[in-house]
C-alpha positions in Angstrom: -2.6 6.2 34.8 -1.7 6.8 31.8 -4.4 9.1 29.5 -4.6 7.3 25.5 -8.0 8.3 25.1 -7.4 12.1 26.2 -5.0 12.5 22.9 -7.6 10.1 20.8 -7.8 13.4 18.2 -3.4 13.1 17.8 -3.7 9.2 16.6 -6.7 10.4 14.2 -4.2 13.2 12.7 -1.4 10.3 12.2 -4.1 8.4 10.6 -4.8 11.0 8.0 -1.2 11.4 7.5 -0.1 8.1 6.6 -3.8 7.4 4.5 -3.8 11.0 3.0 -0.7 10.4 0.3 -2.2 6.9 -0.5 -5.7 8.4 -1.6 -4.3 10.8 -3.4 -2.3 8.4 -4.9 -5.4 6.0 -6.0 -7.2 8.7 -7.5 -4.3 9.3 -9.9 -5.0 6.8 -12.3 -3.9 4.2 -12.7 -5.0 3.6 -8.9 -3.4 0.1 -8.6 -1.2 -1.7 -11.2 -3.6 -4.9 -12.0 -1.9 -8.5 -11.9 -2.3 -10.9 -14.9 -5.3 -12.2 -12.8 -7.0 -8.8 -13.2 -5.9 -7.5 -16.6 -5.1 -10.4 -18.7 -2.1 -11.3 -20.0 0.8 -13.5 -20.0 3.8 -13.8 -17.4 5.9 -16.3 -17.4 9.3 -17.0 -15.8 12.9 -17.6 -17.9 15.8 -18.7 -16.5 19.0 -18.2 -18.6 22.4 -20.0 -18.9 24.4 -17.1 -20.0 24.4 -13.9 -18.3 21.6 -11.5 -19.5 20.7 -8.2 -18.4 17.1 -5.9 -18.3 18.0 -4.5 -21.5 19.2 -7.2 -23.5 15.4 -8.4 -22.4 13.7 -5.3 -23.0 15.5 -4.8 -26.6 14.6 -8.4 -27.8 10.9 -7.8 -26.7 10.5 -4.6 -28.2 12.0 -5.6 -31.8 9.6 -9.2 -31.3 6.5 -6.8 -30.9 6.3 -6.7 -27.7 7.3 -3.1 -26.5 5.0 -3.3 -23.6 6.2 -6.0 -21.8 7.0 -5.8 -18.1 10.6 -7.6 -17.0 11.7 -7.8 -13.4 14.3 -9.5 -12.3 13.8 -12.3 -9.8 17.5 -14.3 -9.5 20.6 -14.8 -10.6 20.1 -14.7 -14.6 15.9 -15.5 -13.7 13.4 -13.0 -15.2 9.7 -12.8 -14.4 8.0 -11.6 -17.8 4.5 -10.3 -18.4 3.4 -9.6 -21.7 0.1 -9.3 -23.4 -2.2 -12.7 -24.2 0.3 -14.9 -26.1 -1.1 -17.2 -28.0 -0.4 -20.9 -29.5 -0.7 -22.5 -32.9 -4.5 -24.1 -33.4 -4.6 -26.8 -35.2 -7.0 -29.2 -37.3 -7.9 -32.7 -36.5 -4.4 -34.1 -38.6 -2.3 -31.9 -36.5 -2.1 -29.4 -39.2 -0.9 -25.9 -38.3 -4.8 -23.6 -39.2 -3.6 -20.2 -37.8 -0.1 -20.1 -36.2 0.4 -18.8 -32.7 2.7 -16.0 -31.1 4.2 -18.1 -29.0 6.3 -20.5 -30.0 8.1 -18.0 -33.1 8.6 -15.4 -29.4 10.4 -18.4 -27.6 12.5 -19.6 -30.6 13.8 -15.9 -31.5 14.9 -15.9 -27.6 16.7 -18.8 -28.0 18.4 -17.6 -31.0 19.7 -14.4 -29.7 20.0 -15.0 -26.1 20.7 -18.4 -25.4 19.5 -21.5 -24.4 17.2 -20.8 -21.1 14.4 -23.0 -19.3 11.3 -21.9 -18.5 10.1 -22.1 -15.1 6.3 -21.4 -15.4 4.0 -20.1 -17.8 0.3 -18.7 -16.9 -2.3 -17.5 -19.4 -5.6 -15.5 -17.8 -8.0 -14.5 -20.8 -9.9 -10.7 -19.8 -13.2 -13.0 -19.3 -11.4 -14.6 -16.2 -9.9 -11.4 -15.2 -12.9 -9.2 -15.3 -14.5 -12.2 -12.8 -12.0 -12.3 -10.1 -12.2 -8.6 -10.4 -16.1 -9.0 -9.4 -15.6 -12.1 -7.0 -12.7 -10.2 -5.1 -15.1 -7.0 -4.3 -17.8 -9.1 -3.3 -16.0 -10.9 -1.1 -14.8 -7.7 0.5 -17.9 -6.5 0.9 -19.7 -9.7 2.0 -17.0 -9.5 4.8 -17.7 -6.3 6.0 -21.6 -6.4 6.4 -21.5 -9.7 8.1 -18.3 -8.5 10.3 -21.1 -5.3 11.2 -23.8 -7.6 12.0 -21.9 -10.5 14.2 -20.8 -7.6 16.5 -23.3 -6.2 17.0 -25.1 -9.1 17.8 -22.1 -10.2 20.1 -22.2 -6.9 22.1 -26.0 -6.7 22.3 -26.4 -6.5 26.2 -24.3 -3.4 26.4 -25.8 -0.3 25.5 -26.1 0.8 21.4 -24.4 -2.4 20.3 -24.4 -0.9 16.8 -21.7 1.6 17.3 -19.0 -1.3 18.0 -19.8 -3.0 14.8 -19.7 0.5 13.0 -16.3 1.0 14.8 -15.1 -1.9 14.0 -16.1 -1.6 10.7 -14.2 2.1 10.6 -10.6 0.4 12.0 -11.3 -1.6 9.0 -11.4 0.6 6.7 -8.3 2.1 7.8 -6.5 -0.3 7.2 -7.5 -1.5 3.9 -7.1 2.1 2.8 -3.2 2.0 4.5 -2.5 -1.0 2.1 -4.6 0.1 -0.8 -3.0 3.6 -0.7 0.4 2.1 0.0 0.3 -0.2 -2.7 -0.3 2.4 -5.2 2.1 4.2 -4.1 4.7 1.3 -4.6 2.4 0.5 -8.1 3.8 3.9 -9.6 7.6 3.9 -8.1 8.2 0.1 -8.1 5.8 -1.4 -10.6 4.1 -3.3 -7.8 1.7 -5.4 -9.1 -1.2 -6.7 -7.1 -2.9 -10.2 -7.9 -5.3 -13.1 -6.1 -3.2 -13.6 -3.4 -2.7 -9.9 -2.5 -7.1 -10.1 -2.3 -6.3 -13.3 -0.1 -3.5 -11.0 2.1 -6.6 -7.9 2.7 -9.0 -10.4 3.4 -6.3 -11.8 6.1 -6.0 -8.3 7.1 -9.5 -7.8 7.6 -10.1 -10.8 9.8 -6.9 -9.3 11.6 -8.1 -6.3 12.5 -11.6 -7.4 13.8 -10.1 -9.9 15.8 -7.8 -7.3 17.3 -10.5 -5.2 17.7 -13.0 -7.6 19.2 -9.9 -8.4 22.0 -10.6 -4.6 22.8 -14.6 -4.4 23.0 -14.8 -7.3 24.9 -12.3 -5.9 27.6 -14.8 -2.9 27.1 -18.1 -4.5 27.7 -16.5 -6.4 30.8 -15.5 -3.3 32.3 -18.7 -2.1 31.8 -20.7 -4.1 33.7 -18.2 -4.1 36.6 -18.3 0.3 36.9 -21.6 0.9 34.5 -21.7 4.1 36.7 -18.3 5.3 35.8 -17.0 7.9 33.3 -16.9 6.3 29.5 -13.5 7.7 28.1 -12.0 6.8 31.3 -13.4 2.8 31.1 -12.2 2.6 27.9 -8.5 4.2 28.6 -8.7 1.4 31.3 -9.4 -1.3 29.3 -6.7 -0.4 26.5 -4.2 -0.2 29.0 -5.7 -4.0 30.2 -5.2 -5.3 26.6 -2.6 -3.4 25.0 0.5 -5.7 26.0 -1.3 -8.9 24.8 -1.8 -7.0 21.3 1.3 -5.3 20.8 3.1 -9.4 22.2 0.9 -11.0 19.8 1.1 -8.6 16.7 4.6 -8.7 17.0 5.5 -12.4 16.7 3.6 -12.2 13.5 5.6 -9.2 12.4 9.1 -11.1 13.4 7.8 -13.7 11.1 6.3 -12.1 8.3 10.0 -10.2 8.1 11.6 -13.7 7.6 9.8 -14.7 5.2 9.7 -11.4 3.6 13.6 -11.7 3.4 14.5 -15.3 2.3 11.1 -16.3 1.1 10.4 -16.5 -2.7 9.5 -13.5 -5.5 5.8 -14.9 -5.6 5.2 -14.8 -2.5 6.5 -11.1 -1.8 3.4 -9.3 -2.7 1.7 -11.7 -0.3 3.5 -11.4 2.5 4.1 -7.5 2.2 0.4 -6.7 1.8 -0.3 -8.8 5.7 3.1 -6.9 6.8 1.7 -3.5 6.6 -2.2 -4.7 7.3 -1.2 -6.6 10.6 0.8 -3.6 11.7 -2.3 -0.8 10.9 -4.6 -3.0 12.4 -3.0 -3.1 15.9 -2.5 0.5 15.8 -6.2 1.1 14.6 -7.5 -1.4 16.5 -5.8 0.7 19.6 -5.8 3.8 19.0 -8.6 4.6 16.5 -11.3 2.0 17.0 -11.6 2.5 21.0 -11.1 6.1 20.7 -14.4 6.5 18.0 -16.5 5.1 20.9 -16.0 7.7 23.3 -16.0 10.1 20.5 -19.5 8.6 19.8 -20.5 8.5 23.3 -19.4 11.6 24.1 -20.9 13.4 21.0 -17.9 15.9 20.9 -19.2 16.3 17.1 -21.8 18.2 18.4 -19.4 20.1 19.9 -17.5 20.9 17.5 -20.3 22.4 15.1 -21.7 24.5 17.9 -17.9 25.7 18.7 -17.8 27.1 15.2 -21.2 28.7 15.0 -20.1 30.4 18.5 -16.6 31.7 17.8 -17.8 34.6 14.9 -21.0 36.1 13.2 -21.3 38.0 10.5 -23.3 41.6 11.1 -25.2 43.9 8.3 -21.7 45.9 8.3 -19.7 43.0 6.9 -17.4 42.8 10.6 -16.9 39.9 11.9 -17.2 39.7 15.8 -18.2 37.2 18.8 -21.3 36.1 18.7 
């Protein structure tokens, strides 16, 4: 039979590696390049009749005031703008002009230098707004996780310490929102990746994901359990992977194959999206697999007890500064 859970400490290392750069990465600031929905700001979407390249763009912004600006192109002669708040003319009850806006003068000077264009949408989020979906989007993450911790260890209550599957399960989690977060800053600092609400809706996706995944895994667990209570852990648990892993890796992939389609010929909104559950859904079968299972028998096995006695046995230090076996 096949041993996964005799080279558990291998799929830990790969773990490491591939969250190791992305850590690194969020503690260089800035950690993740913030959305209009989480820094305020304009963005808004041009699409131009005559040819008009990045430059042209970036030159007509920066002599409008507007050095700043981000400009990504999203189509044939289609730009997707970001700028800081613009703002619009106020007026008095007669429709009189009280203080004029930036928008509007921004617009026209386009128009006169670039061409005639339409615009295809236009979204304003004032820092008030931003700094609450900033707080709502961490609560909800959290909120998640503790009553993810609780349900399962409710769920697995007959077998024994039910808490350590919830804290498991908790841990795959983790994983994988630090393989997106890490990833994603990463892609923030080379590509100008932005994320927004939806890339909150994609983790929050990923999260349910995972547990689910994971759950598929514990339960084969528990079942096994009861049937040879008597038998060796690491070796119920290898069993029980092997039971389940087809059925994840069948249903994980049918979910890849389509988040690649729509990856491909879907639209630029809906890139970050789908990108963000591309990489979650593909961490949280492999963590669900190979790192939530494994933490069980590493927990039931206690081998970190063994590893803090094996390095308080290997040397000691004498009067004479030598360093010898204990």
């Amino acid at each position: 039979m096949l041993d996964l859970v005799g080279k558990r400490y291998w799929y830990f290392l790969f773990s490491l590696a591939i969250i190791l750069p992305g850590v690194i990465s969020l503690l260089i600031p800035p950690a993740l390049v913030p959305g209009i929905e989480f820094s305020s700001g304009t963005t808004f979407t041009l699409d131009f009749e005559k040819p008009v390249t990045q430059e042209d763009l970036r030159r007509e912004f920066e002599s409008l005031g507007q050095p700043d600006a981000i400009i990504q192109k999203s189509g044939d002669n289609q730009y997707l703008i970001r700028t800081r708040v613009l703002s619009d003319d106020k007026k008095d009850a007669e429709g009189n002009v009280v203080k004029a806006g930036d928008r509007e003068p921004l617009f026209k000077d386009l128009t006169d230098k670039l061409g005639p264009y339409k615009t295809l949408d236009y979204n304003t989020v004032s820092p008030t707004i931003a700094e609450e979906t900033v707080r709502n989007a961490t609560y909800a993450v959290l909120i998640a996780s503790v009553a993810i911790l609780l349900y399962i260890a409710w769920a697995f209550r007959q077998v024994p310490n039910p808490f350590r599957y919830g804290v498991c399960a908790i841990a795959a989690l983790l994983h994988d929102v630090l393989v997106v977060l890490g990833l994603f800053s990463i892609f923030g600092k080379a590509f100008h990746t932005e994320i927004d609400s939806m890339f909150i809706t994609a983790m929050l996706t990923v999260i349910g994901f995972s547990v689910h995944d994971t759950i598929v895994v514990f339960d084969r667990i528990r079942e096994n359990l009861k049937r040879h209570g008597n038998g060796n852990f690491g070796q119920v648990v290898n069993h029980s992977i092997l039971q389940t892993i087809g059925r994840s890796l069948n249903t994980s992939l049918t979910v890849v194959l389509t988040l690649v389609a729509l990856y491909l010929f879907g639209g630029h909104p809906t890139r970050t999206f789908v990108l963000a559950l591309l990489i979650g859904i593909i961490s949280g079968t492999y963590s669900s697999i190979f790192n939530a299972s494994q933490l069980l028998v590493v927990w039931e096995n206690q081998d970190y007890k063994r590893w803090f006695r094996r390095g308080n046995a290997e040397l000691v230090r004498h009067d004479t500064g030598v360093l010898s076996p204990r």
